[in-house]
C-alpha positions in Angstrom: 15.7 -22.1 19.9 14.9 -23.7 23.0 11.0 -22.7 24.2 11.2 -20.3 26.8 15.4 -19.1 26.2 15.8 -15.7 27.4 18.4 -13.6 25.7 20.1 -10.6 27.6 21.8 -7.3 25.6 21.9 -3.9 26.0 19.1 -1.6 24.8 19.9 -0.1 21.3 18.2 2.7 19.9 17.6 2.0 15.5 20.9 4.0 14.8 22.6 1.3 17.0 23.3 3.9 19.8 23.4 1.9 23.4 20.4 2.7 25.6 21.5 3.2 29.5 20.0 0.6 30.6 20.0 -3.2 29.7 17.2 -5.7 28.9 15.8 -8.8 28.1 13.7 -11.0 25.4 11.5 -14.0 26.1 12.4 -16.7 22.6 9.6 -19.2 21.7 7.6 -19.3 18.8 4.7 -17.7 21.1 6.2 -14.6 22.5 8.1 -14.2 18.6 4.6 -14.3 16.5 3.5 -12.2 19.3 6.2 -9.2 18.9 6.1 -9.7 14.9 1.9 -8.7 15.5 2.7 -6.3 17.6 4.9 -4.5 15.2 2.5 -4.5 12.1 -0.4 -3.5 14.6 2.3 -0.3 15.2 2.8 0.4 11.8 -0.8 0.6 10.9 -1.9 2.7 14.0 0.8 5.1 12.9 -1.4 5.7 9.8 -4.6 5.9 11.2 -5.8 8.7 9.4 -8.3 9.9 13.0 -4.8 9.9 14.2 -3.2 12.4 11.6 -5.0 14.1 9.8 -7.0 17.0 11.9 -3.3 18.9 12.1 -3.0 19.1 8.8 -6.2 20.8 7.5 -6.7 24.1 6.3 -9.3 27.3 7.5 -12.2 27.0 6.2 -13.0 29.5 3.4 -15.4 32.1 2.4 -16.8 30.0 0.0 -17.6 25.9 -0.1 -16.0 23.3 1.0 -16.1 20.6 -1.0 -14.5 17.5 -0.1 -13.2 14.7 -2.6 -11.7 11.2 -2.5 -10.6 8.2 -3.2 -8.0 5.1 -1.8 -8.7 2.6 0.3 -8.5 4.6 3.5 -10.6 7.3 2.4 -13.8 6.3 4.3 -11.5 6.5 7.4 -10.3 9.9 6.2 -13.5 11.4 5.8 -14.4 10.6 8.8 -12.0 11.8 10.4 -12.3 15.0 8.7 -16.2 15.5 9.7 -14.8 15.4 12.8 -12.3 17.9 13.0 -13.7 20.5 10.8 -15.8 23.6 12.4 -19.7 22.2 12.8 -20.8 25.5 11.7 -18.5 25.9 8.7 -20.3 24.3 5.5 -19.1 20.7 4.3 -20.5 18.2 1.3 -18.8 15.5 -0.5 -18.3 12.2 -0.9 -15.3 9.6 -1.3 -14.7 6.2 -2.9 -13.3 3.4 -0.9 -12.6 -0.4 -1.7 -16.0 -3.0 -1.1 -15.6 -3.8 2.4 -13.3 -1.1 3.7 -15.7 1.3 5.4 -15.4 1.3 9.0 -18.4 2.0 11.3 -19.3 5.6 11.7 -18.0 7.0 15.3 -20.9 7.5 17.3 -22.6 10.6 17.4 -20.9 12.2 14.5 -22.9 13.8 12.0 -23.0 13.0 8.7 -21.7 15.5 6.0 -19.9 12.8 3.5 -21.2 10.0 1.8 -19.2 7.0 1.1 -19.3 5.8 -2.3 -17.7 1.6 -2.7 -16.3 0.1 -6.0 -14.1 -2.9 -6.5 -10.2 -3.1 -6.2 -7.8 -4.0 -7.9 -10.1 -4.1 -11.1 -12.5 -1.9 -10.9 -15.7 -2.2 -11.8 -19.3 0.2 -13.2 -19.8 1.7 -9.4 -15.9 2.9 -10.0 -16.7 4.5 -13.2 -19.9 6.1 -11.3 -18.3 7.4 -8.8 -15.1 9.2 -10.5 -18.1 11.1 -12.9 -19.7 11.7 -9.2 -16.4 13.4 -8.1 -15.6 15.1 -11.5 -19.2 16.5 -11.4 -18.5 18.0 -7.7 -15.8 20.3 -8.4 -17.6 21.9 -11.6 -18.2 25.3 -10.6 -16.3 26.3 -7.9 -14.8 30.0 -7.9 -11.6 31.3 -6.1 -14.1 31.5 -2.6 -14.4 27.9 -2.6 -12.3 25.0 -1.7 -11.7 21.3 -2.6 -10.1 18.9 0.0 -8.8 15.6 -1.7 -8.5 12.8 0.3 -6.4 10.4 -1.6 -4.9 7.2 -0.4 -3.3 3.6 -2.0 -6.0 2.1 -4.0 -7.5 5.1 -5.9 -6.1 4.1 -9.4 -8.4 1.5 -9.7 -11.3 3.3 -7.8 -11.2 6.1 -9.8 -12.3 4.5 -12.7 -13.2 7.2 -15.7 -11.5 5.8 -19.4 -10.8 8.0 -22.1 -13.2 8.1 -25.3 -12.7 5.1 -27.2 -11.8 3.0 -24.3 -14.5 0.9 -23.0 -14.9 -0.7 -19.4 -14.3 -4.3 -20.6 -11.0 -2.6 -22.3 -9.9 -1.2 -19.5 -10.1 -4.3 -17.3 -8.2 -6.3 -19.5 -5.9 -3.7 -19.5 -5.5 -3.3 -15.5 -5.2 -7.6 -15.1 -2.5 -7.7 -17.7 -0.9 -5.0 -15.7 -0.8 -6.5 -12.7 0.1 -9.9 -13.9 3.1 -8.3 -16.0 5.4 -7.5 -12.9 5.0 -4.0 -13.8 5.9 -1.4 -11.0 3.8 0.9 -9.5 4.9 3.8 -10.9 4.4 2.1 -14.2 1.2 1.0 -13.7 0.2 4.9 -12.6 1.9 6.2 -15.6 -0.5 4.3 -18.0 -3.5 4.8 -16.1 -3.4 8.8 -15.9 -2.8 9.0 -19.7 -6.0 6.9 -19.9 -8.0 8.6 -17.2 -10.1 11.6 -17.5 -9.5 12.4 -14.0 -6.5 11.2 -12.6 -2.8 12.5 -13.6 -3.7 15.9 -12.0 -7.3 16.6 -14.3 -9.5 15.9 -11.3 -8.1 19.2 -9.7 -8.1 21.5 -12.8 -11.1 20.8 -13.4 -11.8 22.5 -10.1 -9.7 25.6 -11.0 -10.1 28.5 -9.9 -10.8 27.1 -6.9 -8.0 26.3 -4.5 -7.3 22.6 -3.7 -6.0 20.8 -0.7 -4.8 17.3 -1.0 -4.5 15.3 2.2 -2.1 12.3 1.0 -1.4 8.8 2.6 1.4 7.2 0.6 1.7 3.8 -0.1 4.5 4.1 -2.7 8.3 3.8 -2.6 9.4 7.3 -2.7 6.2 9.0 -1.8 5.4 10.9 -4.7 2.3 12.4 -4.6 1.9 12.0 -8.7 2.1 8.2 -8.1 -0.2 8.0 -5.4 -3.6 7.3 -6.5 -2.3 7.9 -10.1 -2.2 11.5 -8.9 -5.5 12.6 -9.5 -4.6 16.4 -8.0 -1.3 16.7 -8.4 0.8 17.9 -12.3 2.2 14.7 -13.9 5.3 15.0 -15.1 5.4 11.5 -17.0 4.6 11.9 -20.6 2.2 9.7 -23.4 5.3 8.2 -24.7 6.2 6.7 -21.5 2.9 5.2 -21.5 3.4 3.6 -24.8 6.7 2.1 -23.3 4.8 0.2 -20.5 2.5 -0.6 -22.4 5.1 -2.3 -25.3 7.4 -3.4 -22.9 4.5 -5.5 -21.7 3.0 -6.7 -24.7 -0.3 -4.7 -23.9 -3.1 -4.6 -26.2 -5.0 -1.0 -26.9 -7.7 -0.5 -28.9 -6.0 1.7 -32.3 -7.9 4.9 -31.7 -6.4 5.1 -28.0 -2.9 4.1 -29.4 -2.6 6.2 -31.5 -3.9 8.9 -29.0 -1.0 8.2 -27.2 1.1 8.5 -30.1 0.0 11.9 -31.0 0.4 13.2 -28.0 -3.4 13.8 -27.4 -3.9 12.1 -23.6 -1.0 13.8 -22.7 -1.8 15.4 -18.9 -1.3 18.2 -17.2 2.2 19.5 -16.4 4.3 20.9 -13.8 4.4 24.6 -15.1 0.8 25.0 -15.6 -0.3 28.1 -14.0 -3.3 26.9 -12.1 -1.0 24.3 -10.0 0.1 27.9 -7.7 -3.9 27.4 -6.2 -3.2 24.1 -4.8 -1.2 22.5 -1.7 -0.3 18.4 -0.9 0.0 17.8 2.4 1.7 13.8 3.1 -0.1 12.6 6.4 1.3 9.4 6.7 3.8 7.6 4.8 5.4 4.2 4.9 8.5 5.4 6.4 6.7 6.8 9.4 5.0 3.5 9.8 8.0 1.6 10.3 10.1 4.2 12.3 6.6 3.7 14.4 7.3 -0.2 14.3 10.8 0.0 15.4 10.2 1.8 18.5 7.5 -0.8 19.3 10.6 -3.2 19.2 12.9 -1.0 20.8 10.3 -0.9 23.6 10.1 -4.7 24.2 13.9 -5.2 24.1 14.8 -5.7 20.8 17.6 -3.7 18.4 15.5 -2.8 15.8 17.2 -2.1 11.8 14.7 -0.3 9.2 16.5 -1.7 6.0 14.4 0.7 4.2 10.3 1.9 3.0 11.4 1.7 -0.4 12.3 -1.4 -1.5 10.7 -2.8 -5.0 11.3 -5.7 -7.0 10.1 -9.5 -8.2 8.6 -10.8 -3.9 10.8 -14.0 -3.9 14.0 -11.7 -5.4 13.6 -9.4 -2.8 13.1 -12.0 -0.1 16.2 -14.1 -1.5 18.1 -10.8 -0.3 16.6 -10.8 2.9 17.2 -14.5 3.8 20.7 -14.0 3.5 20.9 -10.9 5.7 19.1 -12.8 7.9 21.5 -15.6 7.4 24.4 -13.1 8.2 23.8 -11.8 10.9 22.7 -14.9 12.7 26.6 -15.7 11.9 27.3 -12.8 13.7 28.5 -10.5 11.0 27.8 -7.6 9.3 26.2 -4.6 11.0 23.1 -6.0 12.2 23.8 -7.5 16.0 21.5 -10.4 16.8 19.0 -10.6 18.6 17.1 -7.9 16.9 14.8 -7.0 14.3 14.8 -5.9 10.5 12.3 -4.0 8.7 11.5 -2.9 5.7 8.6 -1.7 3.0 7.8 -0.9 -0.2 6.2 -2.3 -3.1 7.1 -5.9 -4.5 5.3 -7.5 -7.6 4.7 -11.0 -8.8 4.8 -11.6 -12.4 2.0 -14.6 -13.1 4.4 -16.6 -15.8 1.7 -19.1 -16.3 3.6 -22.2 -14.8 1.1 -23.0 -12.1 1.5 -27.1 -11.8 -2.0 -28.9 -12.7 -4.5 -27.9 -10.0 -2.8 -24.9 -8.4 -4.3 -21.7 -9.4 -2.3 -18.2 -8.0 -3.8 -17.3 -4.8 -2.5 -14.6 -2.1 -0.7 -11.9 -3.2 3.2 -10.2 -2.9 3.3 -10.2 0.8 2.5 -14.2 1.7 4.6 -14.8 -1.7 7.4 -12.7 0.0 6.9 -15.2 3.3 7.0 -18.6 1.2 10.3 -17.5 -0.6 12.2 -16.5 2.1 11.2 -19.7 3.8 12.5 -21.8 0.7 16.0 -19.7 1.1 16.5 -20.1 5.1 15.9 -24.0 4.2 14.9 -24.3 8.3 17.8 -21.7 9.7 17.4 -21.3 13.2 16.5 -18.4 15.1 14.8 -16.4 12.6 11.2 -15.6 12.1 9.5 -13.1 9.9 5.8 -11.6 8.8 4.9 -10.2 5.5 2.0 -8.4 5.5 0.1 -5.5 3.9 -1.0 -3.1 5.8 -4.3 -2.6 4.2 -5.2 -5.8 6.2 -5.4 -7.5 2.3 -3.1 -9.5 0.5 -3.4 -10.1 -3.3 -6.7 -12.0 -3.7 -7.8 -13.4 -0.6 -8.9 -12.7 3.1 -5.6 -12.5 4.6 -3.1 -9.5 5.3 0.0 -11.9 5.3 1.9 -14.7 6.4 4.2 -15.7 9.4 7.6 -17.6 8.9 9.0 -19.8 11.5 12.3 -22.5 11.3 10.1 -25.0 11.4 8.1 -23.7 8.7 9.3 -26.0 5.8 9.6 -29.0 8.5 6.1 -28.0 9.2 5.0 -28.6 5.6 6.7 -31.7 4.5 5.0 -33.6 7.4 1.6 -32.0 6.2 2.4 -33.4 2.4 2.9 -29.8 0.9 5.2 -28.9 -1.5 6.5 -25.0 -1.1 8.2 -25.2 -3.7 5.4 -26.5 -5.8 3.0 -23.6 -4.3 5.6 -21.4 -5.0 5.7 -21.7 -8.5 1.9 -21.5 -8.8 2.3 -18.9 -6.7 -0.4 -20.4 -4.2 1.3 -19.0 -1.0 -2.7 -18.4 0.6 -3.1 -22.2 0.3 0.4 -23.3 1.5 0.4 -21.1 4.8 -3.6 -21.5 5.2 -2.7 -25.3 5.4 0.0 -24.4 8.0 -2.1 -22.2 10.2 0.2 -19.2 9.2 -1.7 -16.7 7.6 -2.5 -13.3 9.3 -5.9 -12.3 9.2 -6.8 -8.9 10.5 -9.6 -7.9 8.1 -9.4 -4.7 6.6 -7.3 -1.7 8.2 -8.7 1.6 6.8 -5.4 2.7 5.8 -2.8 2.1 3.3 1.3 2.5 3.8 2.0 -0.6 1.5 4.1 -3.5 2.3 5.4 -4.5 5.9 8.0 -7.0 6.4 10.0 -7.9 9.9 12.4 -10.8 10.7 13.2 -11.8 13.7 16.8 -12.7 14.1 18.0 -14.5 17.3 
C-alpha cells in the first residue's frame, strides 16, 4: 500500500450490520502495527482479573475463608480479591503463579495472601511445594467454612504433586515429551489429573464438607472448567484409559508401577456424580471469547469491519495459519464474506510438534504464536495489503521473552535482504530468531492474565 493511503467505507458493526455513519482508515505500516497493538492490548485488558472479578464473589461465611490458587494470573487474582472482599471479614491463603508473573502490590492494600512462584511450562521442586502447601490448606474445613479457587492457564504445570511412584525427574520428562508431541491441551490435562494428587477435581474434595468457589479465567478452546488448570476443583469426567491413549499414541514412557496404575483403574479421579460436587460453584470470569469480542470493538472504534473467525481454533501453528493466509488471500480478491478493509480474529490453542529436523545450528526457539506469524508469512509469499500479529496473551511465547510477532508484505522481502532463510527457521522452528533479526517481535513482558492465543490480520 502506498504510505499514508486512506481508505473510506461505511462503519460495520462484527455481524456485518452498517453503522449510520461512515468512516475512515489511515494505511502505512505505522498506523497498521499500531491498530494490531492496540487490539491485543484490548484483549488482555478485557481479562484483567481487577477488572472482573469483585462481581463475581460470594458472601462471606460463618466460618473461614480460605483462599487457593494457581495459573499464571493468579497473583493478579488475589489481589484483586484482597481488595474486594469485606476488611473485617477473615481471609488467609496463598496462590501459585509462574517466576516473573507477580505484579506489584497496589498501594496501600493489605496483605492477607501470599504469593507462592514455581516454573512454567516444566515445573519444578517450588511447584511440588506449593501444591502440598495448598492441599494442606483445605484439610479441616467444616460446612461453616469456605474455599475460593483462583485458577487460571498455567496451573497444570504449577500445581505440581505426582502420584506415588512417580518421581519429579519422571514427571518432567513426561511434561517435555508432552509438549514436544503436538499433543492438545485437553490431552495434555487428561494425563496430568490421572497423575496428580491434586488436580482432576481432588484439590476440592479434599476440602469437603466445606463449600468451594472457583473463580475461573479460561485459556482453553471450549472453556471447560475440567481442562483449565487440569481442573483441580472441578469432577473429571475423562477416565485412566484415556490417559493411557495419550500417553501410547505418543510413545510416552511411565515408570511400570504407574502404568499399570492406570491400567487398573487405580488413579482414576473423581467423577461427575459424586455427591460432594452439590457444595461447590465455578464461576468463568474471563474467557478468550470475551477477549476478542473486546478486540473487535477496539477495531470497530477506529474504523475498521472487524470478523471474530472464532476463540476456538486448535491445530498444528503453521496448518492453522496456512488456513488463514488464504482467507486473507480471499478476501483481498474481494470475495467471500469478509469485505476488505477490515480485520480477522481469532484464538485458541495451536501446538508445534518438535520433529527433530532443526538444520545444523538452529535450535527451536519461540513458541506457537511467532511460529503461527512465520508460516503465514511463508503462505502470503509478500501479498499486499495484509498484516497480522500473533501473540499470547500471557505476554510469553514458547521459550523466550516475547509475546509474539508482527507480519507485514514486506516481511519475507525484509528477510532475504537481511540473509535469513524463513523457511530454514521454520523448519527448526526458530521463529524468535527470524523476527528478532527483523525487529518484529512483540515484547510486552508479562500480562497477569491468561485467555490463550491472539491472532489479527489486517486485510486492506
Amino acid at each position: 500500500m502506498t504510505e499514508g493511503h486512506v481508505v473510506p467505507y461505511p462503519h460495520r458493526s462484527v455481524d456485518g450490520e452498517a453503522a449510520a455513519a461512515a468512516a475512515t482508515v489511515t494505511v502505512n505500516d505505522a498506523a497498521v502495527r499500531t491498530l494490531l497493538r492496540s487490539l491485543y492490548d484490548a484483549a488482555v485488558a478485557r481479562a484483567q482479573p481487577q477488572r472482573q472479578l469483585a462481581q463475581h464473589l460470594p458472601p462471606p461465611p460463618r466460618g473461614r475463608t480460605v483462599v487457593v490458587g494457581a495459573g499464571k494470573a493468579a497473583a493478579a487474582m488475589a489481589y484483586a480479591l484482597e481488595a474486594a472482599w469485606p476488611a473485617a471479614a477473615p481471609l488467609t491463603g496463598c496462590v501459585v503463579t509462574r517466576y516473573g508473573h507477580t505484579p506489584p502490590r497496589p498501594p496501600g492494600l493489605t496483605a492477607r495472601l501470599q504469593v507462592l512462584e514455581a516454573a512454567h511450562p516444566v515445573p519444578d521442586a517450588a511447584g511440588v511445594a506449593a501444591a502440598e502447601r495448598l492441599l494442606a490448606s483445605v484439610q479441616g474445613l467444616g460446612p461453616d467454612d469456605l474455599v475460593i479457587a483462583l485458577i487460571s492457564g498455567g496451573g497444570s504445570a504449577l500445581l505440581t504433586l505426582p502420584v506415588p511412584g512417580l518421581t519429579l525427574t519422571e514427571w518432567q520428562a513426561i511434561t517435555r515429551a508432552l509438549l514436544a508431541s503436538g499433543a492438545s491441551i485437553g490431552e495434555m490435562n487428561v494425563v496430568r489429573k490421572h497423575l496428580s494428587r491434586i488436580q482432576g477435581g481432588r484439590l476440592a474434595l479434599a476440602a469437603a464438607p466445606a463449600p468451594v468457589w472457583t473463580l475461573a479465567i479460561s485459556d482453553v478452546p471450549g472453556d471447560d472448567p475440567a481442562v483449565i488448570a487440569s481442573g483441580p476443583t472441578v469432577p473429571d469426567p475423562s477416565t485412566c484409559a484415556d490417559a493411557l491413549a495419550v500417553l501410547q499414541r505418543c510413545r510416552i514412557a511411565l515408570p511400570d508401577a504407574v502404568r499399570a496404575a492406570l491400567a487398573s483403574g487405580a488413579l482414576e479421579t473423581p467423577k461427575p456424580d459424586d455427591p460432594r460436587w452439590a457444595a461447590c460453584t465455578v464461576r468463568l470470569i474471563a474467557t478468550p471469547h470475551e477477549a476478542l469480542a473486546a478486540a473487535a470493538a477496539e477495531a470497530q472504534r477506529q474504523g475498521w469491519r472487524a470478523y471474530v473467525l472464532g476463540d476456538a481454533i486448535e491445530g498444528e501453528s503453521r496448518e492453522v495459519a496456512r488456513v488463514h493466509a488464504a482467507l486473507a488471500q480471499y478476501a483481498r480478491q474481494r470475495r467471500g464474506p469478509f469485505q476488505p478493509p477490515c480485520v480477522l480474529l481469532s484464538g485458541g490453542e495451536t501446538t508445534v510438534t518438535l520433529d527433530g529436523a532443526a538444520p545444523p545450528g538452529v535450535r527451536p526457539r519461540g513458541g506457537r504464536a511467532s511460529e503461527f506469524a512465520l508460516a503465514l508469512a511463508l503462505q502470503l509469499q509478500g501479498t499486499s495489503g495484509v498484516w497480522a500479529l500473533a501473540a499470547d496473551t500471557d505476554g510469553i511465547d514458547g521459550t523466550e521473552d516475547h509475546a509474539g510477532a508482527f507480519v507485514a508484505p514486506d516481511t519475507l522481502a525484509r528477510a532475504q535482504a537481511a540473509g535469513l532463510s524463513a523457511q530454514q527457521a521454520l523448519t527448526g522452528h526458530d521463529s524468535y530468531g527470524f523476527f528478532h533479526a527483523l525487529g518484529d517481535l512483540l515484547v510486552t513482558g508479562p500480562t497477569y492474565t491468561n485467555v490463550n492465543d491472539f491472532r489479527a490480520l489486517v486485510i486492506v
